[in-house]
N, CA, C and O atoms as a GROMACS GRO file, in nm:
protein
  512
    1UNK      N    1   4.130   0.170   1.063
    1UNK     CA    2   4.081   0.070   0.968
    1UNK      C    3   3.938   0.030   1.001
    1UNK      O    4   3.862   0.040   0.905
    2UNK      N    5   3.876  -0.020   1.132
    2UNK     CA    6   3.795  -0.010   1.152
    2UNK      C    7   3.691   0.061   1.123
    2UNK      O    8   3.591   0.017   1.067
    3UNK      N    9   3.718   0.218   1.174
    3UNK     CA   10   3.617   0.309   1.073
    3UNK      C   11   3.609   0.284   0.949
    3UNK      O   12   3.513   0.324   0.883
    4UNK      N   13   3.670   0.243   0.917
    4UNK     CA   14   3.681   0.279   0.700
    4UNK      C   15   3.566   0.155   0.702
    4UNK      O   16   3.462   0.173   0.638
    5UNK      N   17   3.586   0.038   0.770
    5UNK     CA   18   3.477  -0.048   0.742
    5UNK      C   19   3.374  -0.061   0.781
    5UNK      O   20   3.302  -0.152   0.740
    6UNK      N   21   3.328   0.048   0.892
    6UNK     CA   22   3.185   0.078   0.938
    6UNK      C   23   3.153   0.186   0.851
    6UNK      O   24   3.032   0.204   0.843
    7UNK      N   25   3.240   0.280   0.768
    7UNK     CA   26   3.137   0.350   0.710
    7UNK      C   27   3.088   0.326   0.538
    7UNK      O   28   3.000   0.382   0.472
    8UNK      N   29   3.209   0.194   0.494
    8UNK     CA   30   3.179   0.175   0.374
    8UNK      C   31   3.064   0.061   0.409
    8UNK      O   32   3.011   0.037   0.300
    9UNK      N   33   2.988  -0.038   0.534
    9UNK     CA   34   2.897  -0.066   0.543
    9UNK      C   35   2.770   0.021   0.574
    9UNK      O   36   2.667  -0.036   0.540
   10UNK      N   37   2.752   0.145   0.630
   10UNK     CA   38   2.696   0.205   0.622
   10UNK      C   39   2.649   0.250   0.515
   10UNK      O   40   2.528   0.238   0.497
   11UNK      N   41   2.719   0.303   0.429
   11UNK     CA   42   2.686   0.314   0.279
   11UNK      C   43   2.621   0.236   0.193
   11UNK      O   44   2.536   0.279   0.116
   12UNK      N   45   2.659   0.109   0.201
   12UNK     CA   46   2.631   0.012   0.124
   12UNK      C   47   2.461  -0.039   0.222
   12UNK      O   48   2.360  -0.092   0.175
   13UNK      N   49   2.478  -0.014   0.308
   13UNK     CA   50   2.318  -0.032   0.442
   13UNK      C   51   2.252   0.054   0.376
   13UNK      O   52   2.160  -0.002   0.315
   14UNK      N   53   2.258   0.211   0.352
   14UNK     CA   54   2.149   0.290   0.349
   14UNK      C   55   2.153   0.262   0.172
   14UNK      O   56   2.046   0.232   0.119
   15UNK      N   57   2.242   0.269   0.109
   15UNK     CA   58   2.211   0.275  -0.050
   15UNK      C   59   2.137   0.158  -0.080
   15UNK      O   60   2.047   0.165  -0.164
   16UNK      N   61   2.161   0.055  -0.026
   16UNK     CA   62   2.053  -0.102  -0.059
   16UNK      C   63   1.919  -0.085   0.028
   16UNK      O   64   1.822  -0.160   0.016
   17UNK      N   65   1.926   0.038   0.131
   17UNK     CA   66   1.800   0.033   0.212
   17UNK      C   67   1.712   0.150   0.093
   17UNK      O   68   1.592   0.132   0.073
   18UNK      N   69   1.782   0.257   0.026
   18UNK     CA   70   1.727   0.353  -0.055
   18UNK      C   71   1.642   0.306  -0.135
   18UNK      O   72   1.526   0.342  -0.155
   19UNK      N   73   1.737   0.180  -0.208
   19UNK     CA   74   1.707   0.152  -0.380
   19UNK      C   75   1.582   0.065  -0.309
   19UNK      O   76   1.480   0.118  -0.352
   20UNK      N   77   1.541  -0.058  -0.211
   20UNK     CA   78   1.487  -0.115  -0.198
   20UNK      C   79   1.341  -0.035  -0.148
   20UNK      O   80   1.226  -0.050  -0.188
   21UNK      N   81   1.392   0.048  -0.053
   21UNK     CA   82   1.245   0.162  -0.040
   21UNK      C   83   1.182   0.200  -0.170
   21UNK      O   84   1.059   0.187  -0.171
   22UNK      N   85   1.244   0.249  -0.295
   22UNK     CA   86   1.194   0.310  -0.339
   22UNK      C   87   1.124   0.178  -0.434
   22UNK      O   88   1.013   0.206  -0.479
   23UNK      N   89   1.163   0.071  -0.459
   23UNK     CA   90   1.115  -0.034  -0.494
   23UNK      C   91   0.917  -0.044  -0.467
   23UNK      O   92   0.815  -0.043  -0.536
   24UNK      N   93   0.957  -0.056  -0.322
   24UNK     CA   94   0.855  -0.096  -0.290
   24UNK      C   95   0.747   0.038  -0.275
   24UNK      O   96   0.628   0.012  -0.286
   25UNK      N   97   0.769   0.117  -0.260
   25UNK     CA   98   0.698   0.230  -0.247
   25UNK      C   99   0.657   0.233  -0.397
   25UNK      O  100   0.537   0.230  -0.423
   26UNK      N  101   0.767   0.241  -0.522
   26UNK     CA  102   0.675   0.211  -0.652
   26UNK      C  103   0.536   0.123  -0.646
   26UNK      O  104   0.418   0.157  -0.656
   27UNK      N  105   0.617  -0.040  -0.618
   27UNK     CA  106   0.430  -0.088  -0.593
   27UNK      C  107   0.361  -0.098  -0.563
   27UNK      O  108   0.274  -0.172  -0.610
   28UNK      N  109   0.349  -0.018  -0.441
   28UNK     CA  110   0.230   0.054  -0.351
   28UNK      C  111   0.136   0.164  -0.488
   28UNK      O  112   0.026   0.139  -0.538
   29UNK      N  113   0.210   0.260  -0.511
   29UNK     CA  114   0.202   0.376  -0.553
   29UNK      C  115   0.123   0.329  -0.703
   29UNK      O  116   0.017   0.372  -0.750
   30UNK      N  117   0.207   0.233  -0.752
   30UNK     CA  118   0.181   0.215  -0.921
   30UNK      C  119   0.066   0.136  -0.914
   30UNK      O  120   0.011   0.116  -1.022
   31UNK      N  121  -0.001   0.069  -0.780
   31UNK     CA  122  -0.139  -0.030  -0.778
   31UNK      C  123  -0.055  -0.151  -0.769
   31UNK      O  124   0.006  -0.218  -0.852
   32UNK      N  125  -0.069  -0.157  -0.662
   32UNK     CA  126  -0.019  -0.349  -0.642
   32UNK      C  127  -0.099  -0.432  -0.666
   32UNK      O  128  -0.072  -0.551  -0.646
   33UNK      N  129  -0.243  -0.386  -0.724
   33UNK     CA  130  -0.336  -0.549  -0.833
   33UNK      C  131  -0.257  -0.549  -0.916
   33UNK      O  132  -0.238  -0.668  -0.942
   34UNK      N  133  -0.182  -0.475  -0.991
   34UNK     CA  134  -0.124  -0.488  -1.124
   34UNK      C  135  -0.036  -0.572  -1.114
   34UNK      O  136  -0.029  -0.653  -1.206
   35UNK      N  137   0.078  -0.586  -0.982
   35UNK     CA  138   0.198  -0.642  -0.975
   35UNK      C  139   0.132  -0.768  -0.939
   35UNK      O  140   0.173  -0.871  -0.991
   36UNK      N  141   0.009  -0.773  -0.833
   36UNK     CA  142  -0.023  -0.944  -0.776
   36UNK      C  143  -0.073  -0.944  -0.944
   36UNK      O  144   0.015  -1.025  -0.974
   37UNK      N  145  -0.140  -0.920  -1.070
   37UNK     CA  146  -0.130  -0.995  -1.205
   37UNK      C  147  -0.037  -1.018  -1.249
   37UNK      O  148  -0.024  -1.129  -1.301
   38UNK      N  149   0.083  -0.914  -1.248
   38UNK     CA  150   0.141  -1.000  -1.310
   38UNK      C  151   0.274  -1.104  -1.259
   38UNK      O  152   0.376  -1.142  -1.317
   39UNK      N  153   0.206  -1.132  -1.095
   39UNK     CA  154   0.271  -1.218  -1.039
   39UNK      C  155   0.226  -1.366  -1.094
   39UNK      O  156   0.288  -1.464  -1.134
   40UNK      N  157   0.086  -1.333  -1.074
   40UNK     CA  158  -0.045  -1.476  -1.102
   40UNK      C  159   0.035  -1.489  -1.279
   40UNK      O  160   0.064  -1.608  -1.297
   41UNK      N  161   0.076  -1.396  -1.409
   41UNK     CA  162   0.117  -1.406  -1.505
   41UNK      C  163   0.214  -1.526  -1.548
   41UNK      O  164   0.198  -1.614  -1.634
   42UNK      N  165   0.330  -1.498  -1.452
   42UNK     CA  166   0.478  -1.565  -1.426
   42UNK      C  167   0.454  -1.698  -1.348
   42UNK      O  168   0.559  -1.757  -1.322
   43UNK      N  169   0.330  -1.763  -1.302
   43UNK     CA  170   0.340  -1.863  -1.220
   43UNK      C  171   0.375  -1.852  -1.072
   43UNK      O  172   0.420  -1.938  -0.996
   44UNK      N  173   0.348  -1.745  -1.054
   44UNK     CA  174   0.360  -1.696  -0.896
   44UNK      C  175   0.250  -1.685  -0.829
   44UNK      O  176   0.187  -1.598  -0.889
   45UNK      N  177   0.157  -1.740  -0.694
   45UNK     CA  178   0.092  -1.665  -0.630
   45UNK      C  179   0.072  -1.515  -0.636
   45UNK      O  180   0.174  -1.446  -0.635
   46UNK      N  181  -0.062  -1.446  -0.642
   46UNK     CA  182  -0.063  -1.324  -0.647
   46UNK      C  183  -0.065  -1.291  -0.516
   46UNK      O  184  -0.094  -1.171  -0.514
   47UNK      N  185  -0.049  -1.336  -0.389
   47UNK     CA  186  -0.068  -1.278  -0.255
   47UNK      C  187   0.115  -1.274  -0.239
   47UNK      O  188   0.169  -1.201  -0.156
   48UNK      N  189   0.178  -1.347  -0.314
   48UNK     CA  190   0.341  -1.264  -0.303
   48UNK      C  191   0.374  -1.166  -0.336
   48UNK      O  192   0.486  -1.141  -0.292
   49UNK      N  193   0.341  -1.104  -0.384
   49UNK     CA  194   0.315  -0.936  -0.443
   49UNK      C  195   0.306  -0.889  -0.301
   49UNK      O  196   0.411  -0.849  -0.251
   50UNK      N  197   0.250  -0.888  -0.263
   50UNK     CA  198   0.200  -0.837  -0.086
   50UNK      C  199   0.336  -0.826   0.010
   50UNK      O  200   0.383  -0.746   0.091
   51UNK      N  201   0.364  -0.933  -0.038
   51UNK     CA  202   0.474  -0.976   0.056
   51UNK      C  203   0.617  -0.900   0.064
   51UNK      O  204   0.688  -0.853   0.153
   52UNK      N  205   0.620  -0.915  -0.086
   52UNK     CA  206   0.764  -0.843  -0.193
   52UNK      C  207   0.733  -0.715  -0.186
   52UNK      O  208   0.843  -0.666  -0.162
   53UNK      N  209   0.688  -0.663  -0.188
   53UNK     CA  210   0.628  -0.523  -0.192
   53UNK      C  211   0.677  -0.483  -0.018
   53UNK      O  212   0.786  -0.434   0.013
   54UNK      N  213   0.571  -0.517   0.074
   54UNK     CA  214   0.638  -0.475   0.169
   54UNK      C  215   0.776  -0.501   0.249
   54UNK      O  216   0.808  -0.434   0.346
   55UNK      N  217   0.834  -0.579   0.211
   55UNK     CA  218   0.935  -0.637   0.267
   55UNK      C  219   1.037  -0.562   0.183
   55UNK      O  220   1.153  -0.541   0.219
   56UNK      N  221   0.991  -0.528   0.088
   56UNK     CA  222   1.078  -0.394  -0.016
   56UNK      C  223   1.115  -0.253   0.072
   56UNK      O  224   1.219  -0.189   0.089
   57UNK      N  225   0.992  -0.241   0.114
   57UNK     CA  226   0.931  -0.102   0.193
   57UNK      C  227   0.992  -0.089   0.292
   57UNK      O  228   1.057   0.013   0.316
   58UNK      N  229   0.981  -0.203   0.380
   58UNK     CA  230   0.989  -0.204   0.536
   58UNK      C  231   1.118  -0.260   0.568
   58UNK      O  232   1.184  -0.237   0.669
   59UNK      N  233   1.148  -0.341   0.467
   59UNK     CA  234   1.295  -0.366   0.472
   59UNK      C  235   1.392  -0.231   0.463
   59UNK      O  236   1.475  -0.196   0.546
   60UNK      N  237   1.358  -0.172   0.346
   60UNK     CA  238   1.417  -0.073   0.275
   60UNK      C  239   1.462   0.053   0.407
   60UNK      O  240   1.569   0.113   0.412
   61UNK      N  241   1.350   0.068   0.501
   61UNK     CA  242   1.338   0.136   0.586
   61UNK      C  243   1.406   0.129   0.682
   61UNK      O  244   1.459   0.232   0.723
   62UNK      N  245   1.424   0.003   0.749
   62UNK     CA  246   1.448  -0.068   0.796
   62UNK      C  247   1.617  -0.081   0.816
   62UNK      O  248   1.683  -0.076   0.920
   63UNK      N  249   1.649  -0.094   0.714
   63UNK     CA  250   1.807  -0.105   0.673
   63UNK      C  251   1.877   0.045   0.677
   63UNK      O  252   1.982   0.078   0.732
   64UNK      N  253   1.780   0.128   0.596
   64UNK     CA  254   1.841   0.270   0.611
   64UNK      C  255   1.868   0.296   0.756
   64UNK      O  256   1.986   0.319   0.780
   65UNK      N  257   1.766   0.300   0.883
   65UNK     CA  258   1.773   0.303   0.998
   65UNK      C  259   1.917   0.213   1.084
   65UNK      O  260   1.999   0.249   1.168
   66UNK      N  261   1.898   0.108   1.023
   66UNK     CA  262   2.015  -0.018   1.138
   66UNK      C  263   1.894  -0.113   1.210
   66UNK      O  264   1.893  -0.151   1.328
   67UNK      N  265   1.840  -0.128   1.156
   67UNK     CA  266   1.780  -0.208   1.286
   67UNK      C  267   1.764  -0.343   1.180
   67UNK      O  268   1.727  -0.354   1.063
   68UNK      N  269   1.799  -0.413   1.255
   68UNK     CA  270   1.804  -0.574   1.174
   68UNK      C  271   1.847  -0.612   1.074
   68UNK      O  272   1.802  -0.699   1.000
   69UNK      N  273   1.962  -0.532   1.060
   69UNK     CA  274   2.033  -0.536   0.956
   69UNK      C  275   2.099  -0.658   0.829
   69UNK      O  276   2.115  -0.659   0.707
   70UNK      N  277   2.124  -0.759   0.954
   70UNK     CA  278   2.159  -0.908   0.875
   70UNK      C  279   2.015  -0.925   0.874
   70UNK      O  280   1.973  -0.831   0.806
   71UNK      N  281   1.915  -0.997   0.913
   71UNK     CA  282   1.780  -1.035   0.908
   71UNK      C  283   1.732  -0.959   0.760
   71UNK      O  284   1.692  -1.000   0.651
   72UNK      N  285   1.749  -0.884   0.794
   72UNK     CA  286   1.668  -0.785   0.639
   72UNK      C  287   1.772  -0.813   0.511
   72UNK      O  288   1.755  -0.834   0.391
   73UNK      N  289   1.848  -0.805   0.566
   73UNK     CA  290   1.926  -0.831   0.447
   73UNK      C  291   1.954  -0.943   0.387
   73UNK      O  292   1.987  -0.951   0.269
   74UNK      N  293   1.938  -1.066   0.488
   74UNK     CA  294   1.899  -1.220   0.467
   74UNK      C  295   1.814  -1.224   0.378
   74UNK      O  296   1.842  -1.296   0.282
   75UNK      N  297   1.688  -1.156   0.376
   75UNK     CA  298   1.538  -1.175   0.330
   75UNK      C  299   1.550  -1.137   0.238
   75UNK      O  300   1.512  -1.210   0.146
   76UNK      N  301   1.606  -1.007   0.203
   76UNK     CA  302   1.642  -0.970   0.055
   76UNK      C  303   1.726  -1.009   0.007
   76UNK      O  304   1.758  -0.927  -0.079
   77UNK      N  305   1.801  -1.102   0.006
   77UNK     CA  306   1.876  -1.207  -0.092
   77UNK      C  307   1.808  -1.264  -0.085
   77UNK      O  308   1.763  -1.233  -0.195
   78UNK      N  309   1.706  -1.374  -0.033
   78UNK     CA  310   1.636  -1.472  -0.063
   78UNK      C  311   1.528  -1.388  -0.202
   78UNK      O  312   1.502  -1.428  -0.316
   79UNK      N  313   1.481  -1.253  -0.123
   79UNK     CA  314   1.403  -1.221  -0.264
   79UNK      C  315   1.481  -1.211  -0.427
   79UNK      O  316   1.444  -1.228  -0.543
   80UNK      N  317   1.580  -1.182  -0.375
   80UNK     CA  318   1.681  -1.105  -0.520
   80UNK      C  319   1.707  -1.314  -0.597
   80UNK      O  320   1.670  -1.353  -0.708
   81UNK      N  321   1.742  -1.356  -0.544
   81UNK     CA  322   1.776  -1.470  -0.606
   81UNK      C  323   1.670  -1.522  -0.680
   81UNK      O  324   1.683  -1.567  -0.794
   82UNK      N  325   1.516  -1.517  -0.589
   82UNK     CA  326   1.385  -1.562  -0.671
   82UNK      C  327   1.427  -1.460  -0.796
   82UNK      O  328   1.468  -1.499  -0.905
   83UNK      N  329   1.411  -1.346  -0.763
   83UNK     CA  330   1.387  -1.266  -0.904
   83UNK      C  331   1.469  -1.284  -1.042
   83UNK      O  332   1.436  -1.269  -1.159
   84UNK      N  333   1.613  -1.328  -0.967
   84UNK     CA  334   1.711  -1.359  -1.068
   84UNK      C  335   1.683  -1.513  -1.186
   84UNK      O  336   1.684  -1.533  -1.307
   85UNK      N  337   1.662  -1.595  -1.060
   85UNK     CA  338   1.618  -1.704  -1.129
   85UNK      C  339   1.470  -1.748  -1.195
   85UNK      O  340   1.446  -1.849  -1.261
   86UNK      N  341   1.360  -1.621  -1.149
   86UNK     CA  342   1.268  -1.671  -1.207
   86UNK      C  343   1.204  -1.530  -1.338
   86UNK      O  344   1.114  -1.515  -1.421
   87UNK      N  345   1.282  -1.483  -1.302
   87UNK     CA  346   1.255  -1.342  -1.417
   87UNK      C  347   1.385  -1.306  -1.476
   87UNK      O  348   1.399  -1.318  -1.598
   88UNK      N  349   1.479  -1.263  -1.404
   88UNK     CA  350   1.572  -1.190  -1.488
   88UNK      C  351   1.721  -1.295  -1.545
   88UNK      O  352   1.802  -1.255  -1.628
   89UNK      N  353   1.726  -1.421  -1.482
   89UNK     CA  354   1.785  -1.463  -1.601
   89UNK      C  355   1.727  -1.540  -1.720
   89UNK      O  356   1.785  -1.641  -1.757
   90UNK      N  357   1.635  -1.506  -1.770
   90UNK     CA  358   1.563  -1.537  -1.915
   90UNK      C  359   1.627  -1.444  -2.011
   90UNK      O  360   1.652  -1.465  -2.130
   91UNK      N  361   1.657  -1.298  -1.911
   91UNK     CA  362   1.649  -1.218  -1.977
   91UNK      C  363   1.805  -1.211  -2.055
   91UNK      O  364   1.831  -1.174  -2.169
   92UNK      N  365   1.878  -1.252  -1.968
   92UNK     CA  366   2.047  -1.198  -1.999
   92UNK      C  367   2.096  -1.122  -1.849
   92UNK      O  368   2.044  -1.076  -1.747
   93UNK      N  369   2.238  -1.143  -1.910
   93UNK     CA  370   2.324  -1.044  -1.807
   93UNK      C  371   2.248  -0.933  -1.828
   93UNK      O  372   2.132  -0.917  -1.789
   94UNK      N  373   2.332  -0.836  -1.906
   94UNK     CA  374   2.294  -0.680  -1.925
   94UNK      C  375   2.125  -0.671  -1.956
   94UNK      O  376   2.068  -0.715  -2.056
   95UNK      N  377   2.064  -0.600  -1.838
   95UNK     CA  378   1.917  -0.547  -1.879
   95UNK      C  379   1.846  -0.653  -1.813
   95UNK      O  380   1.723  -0.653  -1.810
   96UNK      N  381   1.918  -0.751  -1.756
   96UNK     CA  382   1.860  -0.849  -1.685
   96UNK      C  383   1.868  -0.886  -1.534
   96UNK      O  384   1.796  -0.842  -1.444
   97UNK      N  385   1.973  -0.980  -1.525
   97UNK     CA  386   2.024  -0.997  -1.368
   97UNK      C  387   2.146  -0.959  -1.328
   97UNK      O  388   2.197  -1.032  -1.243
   98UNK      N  389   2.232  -0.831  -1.378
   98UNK     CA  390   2.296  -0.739  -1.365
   98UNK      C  391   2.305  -0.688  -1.216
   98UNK      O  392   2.367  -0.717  -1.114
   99UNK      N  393   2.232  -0.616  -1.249
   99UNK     CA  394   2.195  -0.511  -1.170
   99UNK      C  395   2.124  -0.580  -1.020
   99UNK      O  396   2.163  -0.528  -0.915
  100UNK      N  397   2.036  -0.678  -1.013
  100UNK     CA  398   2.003  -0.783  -0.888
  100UNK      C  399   2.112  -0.866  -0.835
  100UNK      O  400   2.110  -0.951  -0.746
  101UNK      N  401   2.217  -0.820  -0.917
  101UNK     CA  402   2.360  -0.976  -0.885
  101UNK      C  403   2.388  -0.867  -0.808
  101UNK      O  404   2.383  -0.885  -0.687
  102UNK      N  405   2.421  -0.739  -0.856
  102UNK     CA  406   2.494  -0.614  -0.736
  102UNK      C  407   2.452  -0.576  -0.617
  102UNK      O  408   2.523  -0.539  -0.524
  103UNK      N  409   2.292  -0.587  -0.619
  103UNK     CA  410   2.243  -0.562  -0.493
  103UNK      C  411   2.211  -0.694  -0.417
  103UNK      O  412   2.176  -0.686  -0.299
  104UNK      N  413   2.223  -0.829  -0.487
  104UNK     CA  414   2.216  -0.961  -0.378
  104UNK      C  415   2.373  -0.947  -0.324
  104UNK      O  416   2.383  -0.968  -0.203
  105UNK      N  417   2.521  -0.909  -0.405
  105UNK     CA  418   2.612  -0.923  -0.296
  105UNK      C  419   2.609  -0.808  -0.221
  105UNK      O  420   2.708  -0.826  -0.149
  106UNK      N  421   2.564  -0.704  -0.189
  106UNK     CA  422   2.532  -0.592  -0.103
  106UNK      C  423   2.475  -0.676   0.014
  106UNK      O  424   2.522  -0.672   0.127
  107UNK      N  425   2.359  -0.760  -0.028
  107UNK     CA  426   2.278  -0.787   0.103
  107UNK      C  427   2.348  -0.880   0.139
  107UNK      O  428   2.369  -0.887   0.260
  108UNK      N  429   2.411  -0.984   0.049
  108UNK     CA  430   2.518  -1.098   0.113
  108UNK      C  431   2.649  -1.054   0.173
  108UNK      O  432   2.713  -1.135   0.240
  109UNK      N  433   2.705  -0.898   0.148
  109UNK     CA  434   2.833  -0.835   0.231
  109UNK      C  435   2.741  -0.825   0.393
  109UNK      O  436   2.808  -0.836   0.496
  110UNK      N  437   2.621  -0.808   0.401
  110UNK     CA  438   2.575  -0.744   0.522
  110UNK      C  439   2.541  -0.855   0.606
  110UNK      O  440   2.562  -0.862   0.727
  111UNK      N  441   2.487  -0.942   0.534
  111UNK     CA  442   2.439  -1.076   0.578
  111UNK      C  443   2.563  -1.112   0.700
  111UNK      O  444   2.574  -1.137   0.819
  112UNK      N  445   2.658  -1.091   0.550
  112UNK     CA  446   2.793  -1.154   0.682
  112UNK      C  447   2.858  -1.029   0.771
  112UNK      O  448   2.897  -1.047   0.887
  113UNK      N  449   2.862  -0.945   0.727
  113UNK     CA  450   2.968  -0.837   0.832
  113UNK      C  451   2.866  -0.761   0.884
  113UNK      O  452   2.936  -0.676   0.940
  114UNK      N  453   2.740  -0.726   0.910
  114UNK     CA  454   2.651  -0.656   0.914
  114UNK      C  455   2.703  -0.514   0.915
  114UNK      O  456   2.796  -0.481   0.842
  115UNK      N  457   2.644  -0.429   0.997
  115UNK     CA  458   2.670  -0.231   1.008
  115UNK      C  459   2.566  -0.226   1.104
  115UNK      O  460   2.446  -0.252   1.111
  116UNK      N  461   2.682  -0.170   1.194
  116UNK     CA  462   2.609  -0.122   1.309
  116UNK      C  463   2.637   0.027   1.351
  116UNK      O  464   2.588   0.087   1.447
  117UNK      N  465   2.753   0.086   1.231
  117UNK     CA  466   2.763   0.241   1.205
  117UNK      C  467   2.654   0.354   1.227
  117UNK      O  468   2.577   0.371   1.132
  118UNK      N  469   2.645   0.396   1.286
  118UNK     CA  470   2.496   0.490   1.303
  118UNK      C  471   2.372   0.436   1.263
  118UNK      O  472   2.291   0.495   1.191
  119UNK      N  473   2.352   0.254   1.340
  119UNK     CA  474   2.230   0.190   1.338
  119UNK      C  475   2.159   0.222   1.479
  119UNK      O  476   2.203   0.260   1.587
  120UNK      N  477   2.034   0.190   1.432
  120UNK     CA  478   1.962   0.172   1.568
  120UNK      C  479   1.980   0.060   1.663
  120UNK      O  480   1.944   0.067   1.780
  121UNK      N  481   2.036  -0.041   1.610
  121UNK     CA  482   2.064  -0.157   1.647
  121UNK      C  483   2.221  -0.158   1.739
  121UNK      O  484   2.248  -0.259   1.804
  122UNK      N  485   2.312  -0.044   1.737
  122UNK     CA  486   2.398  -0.034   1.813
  122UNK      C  487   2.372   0.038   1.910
  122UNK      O  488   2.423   0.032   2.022
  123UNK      N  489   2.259   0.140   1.855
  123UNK     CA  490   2.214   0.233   1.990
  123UNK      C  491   2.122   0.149   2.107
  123UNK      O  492   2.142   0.177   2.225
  124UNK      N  493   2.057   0.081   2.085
  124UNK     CA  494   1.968   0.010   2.139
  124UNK      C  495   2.076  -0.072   2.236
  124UNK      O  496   2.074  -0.064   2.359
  125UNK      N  497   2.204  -0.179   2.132
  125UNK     CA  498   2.278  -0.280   2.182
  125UNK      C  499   2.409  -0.194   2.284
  125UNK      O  500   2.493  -0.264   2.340
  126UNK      N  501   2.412  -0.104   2.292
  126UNK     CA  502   2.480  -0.033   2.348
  126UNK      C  503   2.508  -0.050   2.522
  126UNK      O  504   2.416  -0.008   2.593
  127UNK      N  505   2.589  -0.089   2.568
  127UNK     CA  506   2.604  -0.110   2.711
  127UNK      C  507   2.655   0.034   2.767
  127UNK      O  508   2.752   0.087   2.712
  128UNK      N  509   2.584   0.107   2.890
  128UNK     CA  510   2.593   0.211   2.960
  128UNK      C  511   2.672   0.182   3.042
  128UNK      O  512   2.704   0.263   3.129
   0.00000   0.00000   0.00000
């Protein structure tokens, strides 16, 4: 039983570490002046763009690996909830905050049970 629940956190670690890499690697890639406008657009600081962006990236990375697994995953629910409440529920469920509700309880399953399944964070925590 144990295994079954280190590897369905594993899964759920690298697929929320995937989707969030590729996040942030978009707004690197696509010009992050565009995203700090249309942060400054929405009533946001444009130096949070900076922030969201890498914490997308490095989180994303981060999580795929194991290393800080609750911490990162803390941070990205704090981001997913901004986004929910300040962008995507205007929008609606479907096409809106859908899809951010699935990946904030991903980061809130990890938050609490973390995965230390083929993390770096067990290899490291590992007693010889």
């Amino acid at each position: 039983m144990k295994n079954q629940q280190g590897i369905s956190a594993l899964l759920l670690r690298v697929v929320l570490g995937i989707i969030f890499t590729a996040h942030g690697t978009v707004k690197f890639q696509g010009g992050i002046n565009n995203i700090v406008g249309w942060f400054d657009s929405i009533g946001l600081p444009g130096f949070l763009a900076y922030i969201v962006a890498g914490l997308e990236l490095v989180g994303g990375i981060a999580l795929i690996l194991g290393i800080g697994t609750r911490i990162v995953a803390g941070l990205l629910a704090l981001l997913l909830v901004g986004a929910i409440f300040k962008v995507q529920l205007a929008v609606g469920f479907i096409g809106g905050y859908a899809y951010d509700l699935a990946l904030l309880s991903i980061a809130v399953y990890l938050v609490i049970n973390g995965s230390k399944f083929y993390s770096v964070d067990n290899v490291i925590g590992r007693k010889n």
